[in-house]
C-alpha positions in Angstrom: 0.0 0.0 0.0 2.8 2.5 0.8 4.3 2.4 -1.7 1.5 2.7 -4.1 0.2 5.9 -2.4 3.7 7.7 -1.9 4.2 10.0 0.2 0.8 12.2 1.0 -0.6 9.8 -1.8 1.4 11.8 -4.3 1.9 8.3 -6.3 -1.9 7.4 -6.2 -3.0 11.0 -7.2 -0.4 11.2 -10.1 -1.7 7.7 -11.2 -5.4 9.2 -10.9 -4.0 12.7 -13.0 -2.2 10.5 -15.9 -5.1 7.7 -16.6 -8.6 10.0 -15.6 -9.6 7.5 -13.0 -10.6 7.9 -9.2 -8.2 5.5 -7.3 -8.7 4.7 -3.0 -7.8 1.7 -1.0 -11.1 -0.2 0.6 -10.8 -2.1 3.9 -12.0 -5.7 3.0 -13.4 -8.1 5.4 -12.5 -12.0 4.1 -13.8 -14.0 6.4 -11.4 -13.6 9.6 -9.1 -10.8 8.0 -9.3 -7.5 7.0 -7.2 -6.4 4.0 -6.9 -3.2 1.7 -8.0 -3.7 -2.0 -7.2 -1.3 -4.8 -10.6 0.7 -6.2 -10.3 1.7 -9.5 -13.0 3.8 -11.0 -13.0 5.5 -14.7 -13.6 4.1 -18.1 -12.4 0.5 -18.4 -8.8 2.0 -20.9 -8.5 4.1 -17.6 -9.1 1.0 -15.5 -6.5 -0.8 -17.2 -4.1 1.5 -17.7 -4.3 2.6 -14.0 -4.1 -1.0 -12.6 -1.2 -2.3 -14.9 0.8 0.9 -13.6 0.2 0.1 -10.4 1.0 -3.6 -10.7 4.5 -2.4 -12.6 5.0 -0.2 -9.3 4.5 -3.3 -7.1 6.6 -5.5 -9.1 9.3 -3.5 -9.4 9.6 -3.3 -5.6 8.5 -6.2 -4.9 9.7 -8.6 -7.3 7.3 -12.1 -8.4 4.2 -10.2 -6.8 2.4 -10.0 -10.2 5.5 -12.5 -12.4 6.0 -15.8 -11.5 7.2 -18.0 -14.2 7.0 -15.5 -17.3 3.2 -15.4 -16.7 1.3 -12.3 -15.6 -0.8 -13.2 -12.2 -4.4 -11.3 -13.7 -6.1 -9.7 -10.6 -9.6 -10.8 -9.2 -11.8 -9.0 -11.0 -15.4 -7.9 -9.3 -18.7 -9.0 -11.0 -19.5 -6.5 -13.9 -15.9 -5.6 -14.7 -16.2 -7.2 -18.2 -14.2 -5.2 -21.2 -16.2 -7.3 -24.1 -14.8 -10.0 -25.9 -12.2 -7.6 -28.1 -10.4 -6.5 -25.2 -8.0 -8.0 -24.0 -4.4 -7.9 -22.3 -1.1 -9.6 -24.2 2.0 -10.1 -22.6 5.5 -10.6 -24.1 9.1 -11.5 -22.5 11.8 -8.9 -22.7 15.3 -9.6 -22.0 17.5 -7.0 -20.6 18.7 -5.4 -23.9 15.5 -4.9 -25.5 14.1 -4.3 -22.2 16.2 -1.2 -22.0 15.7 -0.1 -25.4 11.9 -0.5 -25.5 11.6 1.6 -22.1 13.8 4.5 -23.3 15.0 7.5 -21.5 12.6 7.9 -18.6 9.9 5.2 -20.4 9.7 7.7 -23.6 10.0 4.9 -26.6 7.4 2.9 -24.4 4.8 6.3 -24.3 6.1 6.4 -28.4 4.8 3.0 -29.0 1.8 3.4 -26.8 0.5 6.4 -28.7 1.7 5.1 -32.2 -0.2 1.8 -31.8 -3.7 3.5 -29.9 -2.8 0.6 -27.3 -1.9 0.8 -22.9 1.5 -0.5 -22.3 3.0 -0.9 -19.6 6.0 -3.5 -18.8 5.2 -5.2 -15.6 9.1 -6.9 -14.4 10.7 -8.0 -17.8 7.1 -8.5 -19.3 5.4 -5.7 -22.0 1.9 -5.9 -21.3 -0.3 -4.8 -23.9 -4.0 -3.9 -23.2 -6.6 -2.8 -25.6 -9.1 -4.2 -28.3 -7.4 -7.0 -30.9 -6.6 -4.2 -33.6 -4.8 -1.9 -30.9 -2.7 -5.2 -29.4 -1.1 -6.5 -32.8 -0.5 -3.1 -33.5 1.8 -2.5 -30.3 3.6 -6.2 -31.3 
């Protein structure tokens, strides 16, 4: 959670400023705990963009949170969060090279080839997610 908000909830509030969402942690009872959950409201490309920012912000702190094994852990999703049956996310490995160049020079190339192809993307660890319909997705491949 700390780290998600930042300090003041800087982080959160930038997150909110760059993807048009409203973003707030929830105290959620589970049977005989309480945890905090991520709320994301906003249109389902903010959703998305917000959420895989803020899973790229976990994993990079706290390594195999959201990668284990190459594969992306998806979070639970609450009944009615369905995007239709174009939108989906892709993921593809990076090694450390390309890794390097696809990010660029404080993540420009990756805003470059997020505007060029119309599509969110966001590495998460050493994996570039892409999120969007099927056209916008095999444009950002």
């Amino acid at each position: 959670v700390g780290f998600c908000m930042g300090r003041g909830g800087a982080t959160l509030r930038q997150m909110e400023e760059e993807w048009g969402t409203l973003m707030f942690f929830a105290q959620v009872k589970n049977n005989d705990s309480e945890m905090e959950k991520l709320c994301i409201f906003g249109s389902i490309r903010s959703r998305r963009g917000a959420e895989l920012k803020v899973m790229s912000a976990v994993e990079h702190k706290k390594n195999g949170h959201f990668v284990r094994g190459g594969e992306l852990m998806v979070p639970e999703r609450v009944p009615g969060d369905d995007a239709g049956d174009d939108w989906g996310t892709d993921c593809m490995p990076l090694d450390h090279d390309n890794f390097s160049y696809a990010l660029g020079s404080k993540g420009s190339t990756r805003r470059k080839l997020a505007t060029a192809a119309g599509c969110i993307i966001e590495y998460v660890g050493r994996l570039a997610c892409m999120c969007g319909t099927t056209a916008e997705r095999e444009r950002a491949r």
